[in-house]
MARVEXZA-966010 format. One record per residue: x, y, z of N, C-alpha, C in turn; residue in three letters. Coordinates in steps of 0.02 Angstrom, whole numbers, plus 50000, padded with zeros to 5 digits. Layout:
// residues N
XYZXYZXYZala;...
END
This chain:
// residues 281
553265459549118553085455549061552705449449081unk;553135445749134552575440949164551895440049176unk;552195448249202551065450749223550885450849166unk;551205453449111550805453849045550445447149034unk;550825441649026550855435748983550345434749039unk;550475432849108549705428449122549085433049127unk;549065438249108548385443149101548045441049043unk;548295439748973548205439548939547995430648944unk;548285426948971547965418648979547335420549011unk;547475426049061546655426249092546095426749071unk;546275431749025545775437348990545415428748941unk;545965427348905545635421948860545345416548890unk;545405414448947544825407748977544095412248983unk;544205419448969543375420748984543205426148926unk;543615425648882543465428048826543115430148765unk;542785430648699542865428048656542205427448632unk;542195423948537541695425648506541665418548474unk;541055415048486540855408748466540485408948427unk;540135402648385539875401848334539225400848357unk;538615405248376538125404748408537485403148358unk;537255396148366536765395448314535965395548344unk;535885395648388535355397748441535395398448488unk;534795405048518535025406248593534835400748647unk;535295401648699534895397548768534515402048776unk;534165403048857533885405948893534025406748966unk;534155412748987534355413349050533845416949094unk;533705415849179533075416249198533645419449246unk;533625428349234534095433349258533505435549312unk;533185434649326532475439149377532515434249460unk;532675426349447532515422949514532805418949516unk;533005415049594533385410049581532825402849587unk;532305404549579531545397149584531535396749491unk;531645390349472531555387549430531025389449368unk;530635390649322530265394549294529645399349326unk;530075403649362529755408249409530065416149389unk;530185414849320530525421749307530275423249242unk;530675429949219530375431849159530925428449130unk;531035422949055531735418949042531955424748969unk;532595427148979533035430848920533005426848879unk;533125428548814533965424248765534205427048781unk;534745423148780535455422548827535995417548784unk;536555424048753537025419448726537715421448739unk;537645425848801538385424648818538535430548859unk;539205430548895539415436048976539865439248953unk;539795448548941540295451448934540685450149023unk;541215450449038541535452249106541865457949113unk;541765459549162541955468149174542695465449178unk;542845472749145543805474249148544205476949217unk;543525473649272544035475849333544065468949358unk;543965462249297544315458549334545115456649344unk;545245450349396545865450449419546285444549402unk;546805443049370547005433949352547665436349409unk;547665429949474548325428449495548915425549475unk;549485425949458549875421649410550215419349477unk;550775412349477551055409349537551205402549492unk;551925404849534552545399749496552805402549423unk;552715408149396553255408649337553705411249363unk;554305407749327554815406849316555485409549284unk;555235413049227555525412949182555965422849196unk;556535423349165556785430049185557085432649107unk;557425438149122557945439449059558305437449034unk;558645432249097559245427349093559115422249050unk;558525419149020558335413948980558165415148923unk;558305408648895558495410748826557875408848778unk;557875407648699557525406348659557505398248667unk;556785397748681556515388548675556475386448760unk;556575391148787556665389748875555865389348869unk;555705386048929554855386448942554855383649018unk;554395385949038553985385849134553265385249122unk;553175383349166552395380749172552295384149249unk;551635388549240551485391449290550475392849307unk;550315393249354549545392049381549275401549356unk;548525400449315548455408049327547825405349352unk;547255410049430546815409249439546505417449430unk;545645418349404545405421249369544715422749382unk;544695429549419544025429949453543835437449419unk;542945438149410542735443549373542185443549399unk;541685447149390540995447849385540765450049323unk;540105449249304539885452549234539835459549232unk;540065461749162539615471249163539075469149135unk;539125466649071538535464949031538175456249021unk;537615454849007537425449449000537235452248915unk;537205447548879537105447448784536485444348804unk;535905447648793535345444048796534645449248769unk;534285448548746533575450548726533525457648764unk;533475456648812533145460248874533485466948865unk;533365471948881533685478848872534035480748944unk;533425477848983533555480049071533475472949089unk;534115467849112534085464649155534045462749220unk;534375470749232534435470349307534775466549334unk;535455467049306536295465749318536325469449370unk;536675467849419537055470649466537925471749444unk;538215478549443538725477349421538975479849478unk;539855475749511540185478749569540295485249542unk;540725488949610541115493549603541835491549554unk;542115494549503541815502449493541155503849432unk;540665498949449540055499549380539565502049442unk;539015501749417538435505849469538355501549515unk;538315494949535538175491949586537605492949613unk;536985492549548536305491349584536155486449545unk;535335481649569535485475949534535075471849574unk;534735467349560534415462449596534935456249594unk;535195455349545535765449149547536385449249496unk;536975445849497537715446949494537615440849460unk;537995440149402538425433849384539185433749402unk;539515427149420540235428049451540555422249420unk;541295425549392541555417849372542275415349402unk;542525411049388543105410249429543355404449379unk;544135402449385544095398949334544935398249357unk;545285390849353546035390149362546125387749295unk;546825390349269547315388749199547765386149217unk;548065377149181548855377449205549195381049148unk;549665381449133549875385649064550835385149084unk;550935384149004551675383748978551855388648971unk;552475393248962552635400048942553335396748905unk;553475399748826554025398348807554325403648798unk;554975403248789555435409448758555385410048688unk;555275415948673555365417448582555955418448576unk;556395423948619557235427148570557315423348658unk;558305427648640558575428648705558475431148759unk;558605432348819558195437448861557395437048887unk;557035434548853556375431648825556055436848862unk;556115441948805555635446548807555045447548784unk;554845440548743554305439348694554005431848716unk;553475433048711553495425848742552745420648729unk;552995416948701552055412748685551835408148753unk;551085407848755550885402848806550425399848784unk;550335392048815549745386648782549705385348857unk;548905384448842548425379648905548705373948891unk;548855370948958549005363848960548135360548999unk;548015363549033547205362949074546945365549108unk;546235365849122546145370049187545345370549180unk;544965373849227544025374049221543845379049251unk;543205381549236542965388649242542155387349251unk;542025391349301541395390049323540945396749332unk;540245398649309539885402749316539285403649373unk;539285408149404538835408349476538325414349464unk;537815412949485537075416349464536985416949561unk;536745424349582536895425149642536225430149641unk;535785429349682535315435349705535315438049764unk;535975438649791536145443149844536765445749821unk;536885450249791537415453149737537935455149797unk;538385452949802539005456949852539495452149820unk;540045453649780540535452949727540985459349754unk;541525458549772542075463749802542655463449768unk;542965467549698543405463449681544205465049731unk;544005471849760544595473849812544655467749862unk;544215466949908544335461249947544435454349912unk;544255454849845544385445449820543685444449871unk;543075442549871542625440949910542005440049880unk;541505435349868540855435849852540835435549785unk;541355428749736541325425849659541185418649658unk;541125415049720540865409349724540455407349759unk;539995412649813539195410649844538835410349807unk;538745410449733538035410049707538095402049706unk;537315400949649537235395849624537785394249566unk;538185389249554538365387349489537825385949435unk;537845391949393537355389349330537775385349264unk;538455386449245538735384149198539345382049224unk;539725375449205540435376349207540625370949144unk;541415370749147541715366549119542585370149107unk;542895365649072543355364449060544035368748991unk;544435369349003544815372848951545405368248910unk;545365367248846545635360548768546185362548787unk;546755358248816547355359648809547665358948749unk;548315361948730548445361248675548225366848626unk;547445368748636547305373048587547275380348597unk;547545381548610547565388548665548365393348651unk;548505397548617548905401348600549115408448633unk;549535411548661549535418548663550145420048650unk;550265427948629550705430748641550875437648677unk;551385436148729551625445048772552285445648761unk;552305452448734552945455748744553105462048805unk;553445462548828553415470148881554185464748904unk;554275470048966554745469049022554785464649063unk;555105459849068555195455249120555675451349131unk;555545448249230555045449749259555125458149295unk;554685461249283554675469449357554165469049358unk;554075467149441553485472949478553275477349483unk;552585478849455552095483549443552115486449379unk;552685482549335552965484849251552385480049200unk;551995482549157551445477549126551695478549062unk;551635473149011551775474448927551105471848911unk;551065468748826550625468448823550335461348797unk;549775461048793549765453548751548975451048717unk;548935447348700548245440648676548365437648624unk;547665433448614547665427548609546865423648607unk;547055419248618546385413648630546305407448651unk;545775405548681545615398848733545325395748690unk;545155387448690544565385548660544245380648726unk;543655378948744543455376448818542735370348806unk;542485370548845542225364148844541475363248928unk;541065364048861540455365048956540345356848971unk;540395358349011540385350849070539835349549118unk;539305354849129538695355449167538575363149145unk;537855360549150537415365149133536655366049193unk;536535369849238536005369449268535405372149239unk;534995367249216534335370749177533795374249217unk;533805375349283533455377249282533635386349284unk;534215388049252534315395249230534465394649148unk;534845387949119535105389349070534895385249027unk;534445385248953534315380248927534315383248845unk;534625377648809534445371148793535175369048830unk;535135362648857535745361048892536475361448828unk;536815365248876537405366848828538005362348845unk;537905355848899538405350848911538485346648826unk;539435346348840539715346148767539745350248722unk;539435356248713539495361448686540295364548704unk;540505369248646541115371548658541125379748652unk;541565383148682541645390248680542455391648646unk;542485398548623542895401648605543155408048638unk;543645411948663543765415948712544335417948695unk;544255426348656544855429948656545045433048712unk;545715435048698545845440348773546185444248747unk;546305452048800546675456348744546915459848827unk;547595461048828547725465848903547875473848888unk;547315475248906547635484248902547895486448961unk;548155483449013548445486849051548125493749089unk;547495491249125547105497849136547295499049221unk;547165504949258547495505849302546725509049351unk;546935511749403546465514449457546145521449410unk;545355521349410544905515749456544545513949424unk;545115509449355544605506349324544645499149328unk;545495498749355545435490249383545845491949475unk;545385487549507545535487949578546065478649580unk;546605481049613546795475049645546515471349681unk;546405463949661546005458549733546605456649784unk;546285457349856546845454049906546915447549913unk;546175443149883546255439649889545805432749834unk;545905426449824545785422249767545345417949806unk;544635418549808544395413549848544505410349918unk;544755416049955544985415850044545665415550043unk;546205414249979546675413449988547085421749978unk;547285425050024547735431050024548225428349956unk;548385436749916548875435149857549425438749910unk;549415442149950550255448049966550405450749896unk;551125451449949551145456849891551575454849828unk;551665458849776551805455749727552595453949708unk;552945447549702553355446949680553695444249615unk;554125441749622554405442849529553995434649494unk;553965429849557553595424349509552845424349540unk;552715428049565551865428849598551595436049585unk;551035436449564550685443249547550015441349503unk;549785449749534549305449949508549105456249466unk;548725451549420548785457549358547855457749324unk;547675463449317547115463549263547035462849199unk;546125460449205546095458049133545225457949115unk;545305458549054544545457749039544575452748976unk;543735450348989543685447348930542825446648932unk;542585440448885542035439348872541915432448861unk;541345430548844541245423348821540565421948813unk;540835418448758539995415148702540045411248704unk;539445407548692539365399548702539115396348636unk;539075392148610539125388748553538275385348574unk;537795387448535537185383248574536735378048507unk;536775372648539536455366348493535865370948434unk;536125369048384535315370848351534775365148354unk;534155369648349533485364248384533485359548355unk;533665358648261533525351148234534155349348259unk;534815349348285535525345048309535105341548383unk;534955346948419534385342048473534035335548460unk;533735337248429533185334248380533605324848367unk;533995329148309534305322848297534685317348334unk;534915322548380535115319448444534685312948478unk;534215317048508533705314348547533515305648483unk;533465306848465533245302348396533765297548401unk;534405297748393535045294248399535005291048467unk;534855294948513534875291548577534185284248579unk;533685287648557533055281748542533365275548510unk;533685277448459533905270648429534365267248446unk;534995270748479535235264548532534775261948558unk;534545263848608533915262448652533735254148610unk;533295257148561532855252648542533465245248512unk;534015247348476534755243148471534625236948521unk;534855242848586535115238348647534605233048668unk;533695236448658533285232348687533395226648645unk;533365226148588533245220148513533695217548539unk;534355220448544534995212548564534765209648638unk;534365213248688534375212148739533755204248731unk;533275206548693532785201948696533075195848654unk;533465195748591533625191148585534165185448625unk;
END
């Protein structure tokens, strides 16, 4: 059940369907600055062979209704699909997708997260983000391994930011805790971009917000491979408050419309011009 519940936190930091009012543009062909052919680009399906580590829950049969633990999930994927114009981007997808490709997007992303008890036994169980940040990597030497855990953080960072604590809901029911026993669960994230590198992603989407469902189906070999490891760090093997469990998800990005720019830019002038007038007087 455990595995359930943090699969399903996973799935939702990379989730999900936002309110997209114009596209960015993503420059999927090179990593040199307008030296490519540029997509619209509004958002990363992630393949369902990614992996969320869970570490430190807590919680067993023995506990009751209103009990709660706070435990770390970390959350690594590569893309299947990019949402964009282009028909042929020339995604590289790992194994088990075709794995040809001139370049890989990779994300990675840590959750802290609450787990409460619903009944007795707490076989049901809700979870809220308390915090955590998630970052996107644009790579033109595609080697993403999700068996080894290896090759989700050499690219370039093109996007990152942050996940709204507080606003973030799930629910899993299944068995727990047993090893290698999965139930089921979702839910949703709400998050927060914090950098934006333009020269892949534009109109800058810093302050912009995302939305990110997650849903765990519990998929098995060889459609999800176990990672050994989280960014150099070995998981072992799995025990009752450490494991690792699969998950998929997606994520859209919320993108400025051109007159909110606009008006923006305009707002910023008139401080500007504000600050100079008090300054000169």
């Amino acid at each position: 059940m455990k595995k359930l519940i943090s699969t399903a936190v996973a799935m939702a930091f990379v989730g999900g369907a936002a309110v997209v009012h114009a596209a960015a543009t993503l420059d999927t062909t090179t990593a040199t600055p307008n030296d490519g052919i540029l997509q619209n680009f509004v958002g990363i399906d992630w393949h369902n062979n990614g992996g969320a580590w869970i570490q430190g829950f807590d919680l067993t049969t023995a506990n009751n209704t209103g009990d709660s633990d706070t435990f770390t999930l970390t959350y690594q994927a590569f893309a299947g699909v990019i949402n964009t114009s282009s028909l042929t981007p020339n995604l590289y997808v790992a194994s088990p997708g075709a794995a040809t490709g001139s370049y890989e997007l990779t994300t990675f992303a840590t959750l802290n997260e609450t787990a409460t008890c619903l009944n007795n036994g707490c076989t049901s169980i809700s979870i809220t983000t308390d915090s955590g940040f998630w970052d996107v990597f644009f790579d033109i030497s595609p080697d993403a391994n999700q068996s080894a855990g290896t090759g989700f953080l050499d690219g370039v960072s093109i996007l990152s930011g942050t996940f709204t604590g507080g606003l973030s809901t799930f629910i899993a029911t299944g068995p727990i805790p047993q090893v290698g026993v999965l139930g089921t669960g979702g839910g949703f994230i709400i998050g927060n971009v914090t950098n934006t590198n333009n020269a892949y992603i534009n109109p800058d989407l810093l302050g912009t917000t995302f939305q990110a469902s997650l849903q765990f189906p519990g998929q098995s070999s060889p459609t999800y491979t176990r990672p050994a490891a989280f960014n150099g760090v070995a998981t072992g093997a799995d025990t009752a408050s450490s494991f690792v469990i699969q998950t998929d998800a997606s994520q859209n990005f919320t993108v400025p419309e051109p007159t909110s720019l606009a008006l923006f830019g305009i707002g910023l002038l008139g401080l500007s011009l504000v600050g100079r007038r008090r300054f000169n007087n």
